[in-house]
C-alpha positions as CSV (number, residue, x, y, z in Angstrom):
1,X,201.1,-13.0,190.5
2,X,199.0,-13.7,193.5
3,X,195.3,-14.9,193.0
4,X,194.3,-12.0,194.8
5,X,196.2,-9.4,192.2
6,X,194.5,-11.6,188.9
7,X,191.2,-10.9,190.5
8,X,191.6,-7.3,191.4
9,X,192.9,-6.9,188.2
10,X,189.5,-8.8,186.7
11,X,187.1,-6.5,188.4
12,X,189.0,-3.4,187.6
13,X,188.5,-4.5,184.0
14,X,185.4,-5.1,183.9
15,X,184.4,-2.1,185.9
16,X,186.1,0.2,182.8
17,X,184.1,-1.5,180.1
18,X,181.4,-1.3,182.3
19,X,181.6,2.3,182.8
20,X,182.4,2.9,179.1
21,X,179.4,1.3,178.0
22,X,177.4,3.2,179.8
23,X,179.4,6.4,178.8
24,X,178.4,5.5,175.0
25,X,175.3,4.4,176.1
26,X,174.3,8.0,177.4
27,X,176.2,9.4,173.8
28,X,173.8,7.7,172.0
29,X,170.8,8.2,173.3
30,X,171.4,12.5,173.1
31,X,172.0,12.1,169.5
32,X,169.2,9.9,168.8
33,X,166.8,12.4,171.0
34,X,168.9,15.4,169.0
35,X,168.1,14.1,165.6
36,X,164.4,13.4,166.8
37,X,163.8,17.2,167.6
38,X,164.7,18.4,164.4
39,X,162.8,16.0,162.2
40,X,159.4,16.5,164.6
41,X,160.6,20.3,163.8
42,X,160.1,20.3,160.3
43,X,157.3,17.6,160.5
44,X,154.6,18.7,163.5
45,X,153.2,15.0,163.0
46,X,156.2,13.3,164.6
47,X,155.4,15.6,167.9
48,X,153.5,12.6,169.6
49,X,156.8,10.6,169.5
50,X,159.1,13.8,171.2
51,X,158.8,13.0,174.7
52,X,156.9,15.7,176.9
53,X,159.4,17.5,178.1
54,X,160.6,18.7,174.4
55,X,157.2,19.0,172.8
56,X,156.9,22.5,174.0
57,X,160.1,23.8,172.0
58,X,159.6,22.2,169.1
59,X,155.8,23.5,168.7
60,X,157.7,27.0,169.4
61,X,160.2,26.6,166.5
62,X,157.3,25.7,164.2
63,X,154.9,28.3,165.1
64,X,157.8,30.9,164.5
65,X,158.8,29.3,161.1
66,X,154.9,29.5,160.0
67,X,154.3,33.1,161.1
68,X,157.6,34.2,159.0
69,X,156.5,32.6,156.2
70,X,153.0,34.1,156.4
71,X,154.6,37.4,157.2
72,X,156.8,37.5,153.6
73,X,153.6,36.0,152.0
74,X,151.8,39.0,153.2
75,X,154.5,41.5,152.7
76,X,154.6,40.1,148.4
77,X,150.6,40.7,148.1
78,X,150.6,43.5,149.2
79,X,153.6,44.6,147.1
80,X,151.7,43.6,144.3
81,X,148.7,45.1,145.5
82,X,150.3,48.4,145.5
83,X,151.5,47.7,142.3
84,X,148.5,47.4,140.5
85,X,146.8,50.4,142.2
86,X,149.9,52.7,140.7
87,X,149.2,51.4,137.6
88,X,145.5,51.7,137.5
89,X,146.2,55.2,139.2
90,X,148.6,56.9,136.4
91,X,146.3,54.8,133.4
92,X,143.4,57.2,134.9
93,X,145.3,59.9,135.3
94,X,146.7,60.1,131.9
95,X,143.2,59.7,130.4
96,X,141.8,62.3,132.3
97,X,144.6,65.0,131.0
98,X,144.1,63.3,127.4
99,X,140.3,64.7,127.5
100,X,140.8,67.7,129.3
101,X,143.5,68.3,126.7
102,X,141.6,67.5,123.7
103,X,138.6,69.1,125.3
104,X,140.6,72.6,125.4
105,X,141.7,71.8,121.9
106,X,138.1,72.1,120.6
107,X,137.2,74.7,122.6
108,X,139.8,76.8,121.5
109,X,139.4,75.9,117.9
110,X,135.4,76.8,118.2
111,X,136.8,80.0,119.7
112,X,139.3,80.9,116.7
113,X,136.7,79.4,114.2
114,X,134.0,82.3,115.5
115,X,136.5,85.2,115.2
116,X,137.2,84.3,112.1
117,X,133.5,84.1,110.6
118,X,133.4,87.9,112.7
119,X,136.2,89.0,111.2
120,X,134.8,88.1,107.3
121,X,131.7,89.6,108.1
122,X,133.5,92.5,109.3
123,X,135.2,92.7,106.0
124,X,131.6,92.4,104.3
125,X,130.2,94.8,105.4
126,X,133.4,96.8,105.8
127,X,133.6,96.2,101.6
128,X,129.7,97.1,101.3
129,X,130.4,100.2,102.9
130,X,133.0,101.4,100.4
131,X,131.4,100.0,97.2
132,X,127.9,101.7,98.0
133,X,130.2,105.2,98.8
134,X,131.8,104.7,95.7
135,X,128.7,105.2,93.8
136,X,126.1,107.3,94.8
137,X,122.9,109.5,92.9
138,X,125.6,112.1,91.3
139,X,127.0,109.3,89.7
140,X,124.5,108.6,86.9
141,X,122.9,111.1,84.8
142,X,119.5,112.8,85.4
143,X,116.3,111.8,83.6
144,X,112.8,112.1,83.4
145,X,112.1,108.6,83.8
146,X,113.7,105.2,84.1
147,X,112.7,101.8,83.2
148,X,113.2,98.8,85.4
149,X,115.9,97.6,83.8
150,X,117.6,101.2,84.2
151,X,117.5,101.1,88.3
152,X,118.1,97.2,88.7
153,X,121.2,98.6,86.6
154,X,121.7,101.3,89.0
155,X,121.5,99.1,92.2
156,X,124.1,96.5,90.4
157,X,126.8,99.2,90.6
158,X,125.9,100.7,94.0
159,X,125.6,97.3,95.9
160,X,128.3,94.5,96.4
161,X,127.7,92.1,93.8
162,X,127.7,88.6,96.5
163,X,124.1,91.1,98.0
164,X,122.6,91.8,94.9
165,X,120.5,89.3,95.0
166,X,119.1,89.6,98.7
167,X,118.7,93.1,98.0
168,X,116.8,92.2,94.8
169,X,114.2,90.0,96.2
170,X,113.7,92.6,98.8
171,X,112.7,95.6,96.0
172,X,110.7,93.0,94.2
173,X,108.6,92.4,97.2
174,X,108.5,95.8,98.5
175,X,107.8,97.7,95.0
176,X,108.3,95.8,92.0
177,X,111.4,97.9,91.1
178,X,108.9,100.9,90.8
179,X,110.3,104.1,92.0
180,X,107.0,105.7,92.9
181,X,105.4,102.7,94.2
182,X,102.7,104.3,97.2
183,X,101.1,101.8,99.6
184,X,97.6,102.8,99.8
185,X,96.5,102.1,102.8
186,X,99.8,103.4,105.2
187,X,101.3,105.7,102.2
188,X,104.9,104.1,102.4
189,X,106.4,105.0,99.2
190,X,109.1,104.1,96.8
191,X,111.4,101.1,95.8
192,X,111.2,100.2,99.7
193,X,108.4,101.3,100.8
194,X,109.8,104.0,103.3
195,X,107.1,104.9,106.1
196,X,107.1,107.5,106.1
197,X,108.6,108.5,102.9
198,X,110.6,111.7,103.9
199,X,112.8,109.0,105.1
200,X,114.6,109.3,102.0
201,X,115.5,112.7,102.3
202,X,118.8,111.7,104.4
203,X,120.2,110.3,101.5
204,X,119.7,112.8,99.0
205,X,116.8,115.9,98.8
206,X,116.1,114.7,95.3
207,X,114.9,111.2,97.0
208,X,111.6,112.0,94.5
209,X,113.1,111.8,91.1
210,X,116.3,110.1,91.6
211,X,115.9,106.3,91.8
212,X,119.9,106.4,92.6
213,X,118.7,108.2,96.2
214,X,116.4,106.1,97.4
215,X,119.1,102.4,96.0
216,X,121.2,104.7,98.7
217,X,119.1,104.8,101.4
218,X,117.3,101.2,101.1
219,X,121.0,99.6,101.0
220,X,122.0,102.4,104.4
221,X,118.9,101.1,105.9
222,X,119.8,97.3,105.1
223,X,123.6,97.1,106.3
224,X,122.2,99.7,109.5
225,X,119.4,97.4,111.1
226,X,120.5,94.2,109.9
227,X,124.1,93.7,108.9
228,X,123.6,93.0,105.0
229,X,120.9,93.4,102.9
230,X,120.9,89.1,102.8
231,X,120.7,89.4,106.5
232,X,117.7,91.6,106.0
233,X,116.1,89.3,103.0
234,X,116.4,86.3,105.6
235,X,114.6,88.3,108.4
236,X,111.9,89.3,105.4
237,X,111.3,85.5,104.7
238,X,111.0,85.0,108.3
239,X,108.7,87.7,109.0
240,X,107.6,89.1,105.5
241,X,108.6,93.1,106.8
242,X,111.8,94.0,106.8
């Protein structure tokens, strides 16, 4: 071999290496510039050491990353946000129909409670009615007088027993259980004072004699104008007329 070939052969040598060197050389220095966008990525601090030319795309990728995480953060409050109002929503609602119902519950029981304190005193005075029919002037025996004791007796039999004692207080107050009792100033007469005293006459034309006839037609009066002769003894204590 010729000088001339040996040092061809030299230069093309070192040429290759030369030219493979620099083909690493280049290799390297993408990676290493690869591998520095990613970590300034995910840390914005390392952007002063990206070169210029890459800071813009880096500060894009984080941006993007921060706005999706705000985004989902945003989107789980106000999940739970909605949450909570459907709760506190149906808890109101629920107490609301809870007080209207126990509010119609009342009502309705005030309701049944009322017709059934009508419908006793209905039956009162539906059971006065036929007691105070059941005995009337014809049946006691005629006499030229009776005693106190004798017509008290009289108006026991004629008026329900639970009224006896309304309608007892009344008599006393009106008459002393005297038959022939006469106001003088106005001239009402009898066991209740009738004004004027031919009042008594609907319930019987011996209304004069018969203390029986006038029982009749104070206890008619009583249950007429005011339900029940207590009814009429509570309007007396009230107003001391009857």
């Amino acid at each position: 071999m010729s000088r001339i070939s040996v040092r061809g052969l030299a230069v093309a040598s070192a040429t290759a290496v030369t030219a493979v060197g620099s083909v690493v050389g280049v290799a390297s220095v993408s990676t290493a510039q690869n591998n520095d966008a990613e970590a300034t990525a995910a840390d914005p601090t390392l952007l002063a050491d990206i070169p210029v030319g890459m800071q813009a795309p880096v500060q894009t990728a984080s941006l993007t990353q921060q706005a999706d995480a705000q985004a989902i953060a945003a989107d789980v409050s106000a999940k739970k946000d909605a949450e909570q109002a459907a709760r506190k929503a149906a808890a109101e609602t629920a107490i609301a129909k809870k007080a209207a119902a126990e509010k119609e519950a009342a009502e309705k029981e005030a309701k049944e409670k009322e017709a059934k304190e009508k419908a006793k005193q209905q039956e009162e005075l539906k059971n006065a009615s036929s007691q105070s029919a059941g005995a009337d002037a014809s049946s006691f025996p005629v006499q030229s007088s009776y005693s106190v004791a004798q017509i008290k007796a009289m108006a026991q039999q004629m008026v329900p027993g639970g009224q006896f004692q309304c309608f007892s207080n009344i008599v006393s107050h009106e008459s002393g259980w005297n038959m022939n009792a006469v106001n003088a100033s106005s001239g009402a007469y009898g066991l209740f004072q009738a004004l004027p005293a031919g009042k008594y006459a609907s319930a019987g034309a011996d209304w004069r004699t018969n203390p029986a006839t006038q029982i009749k037609w104070g206890l008619n009066y009583m249950n007429s104008s005011y339900g029940s002769p207590c009814a009429a003894w509570s309007f007396w204590q009230t107003n001391h007329w009857y």
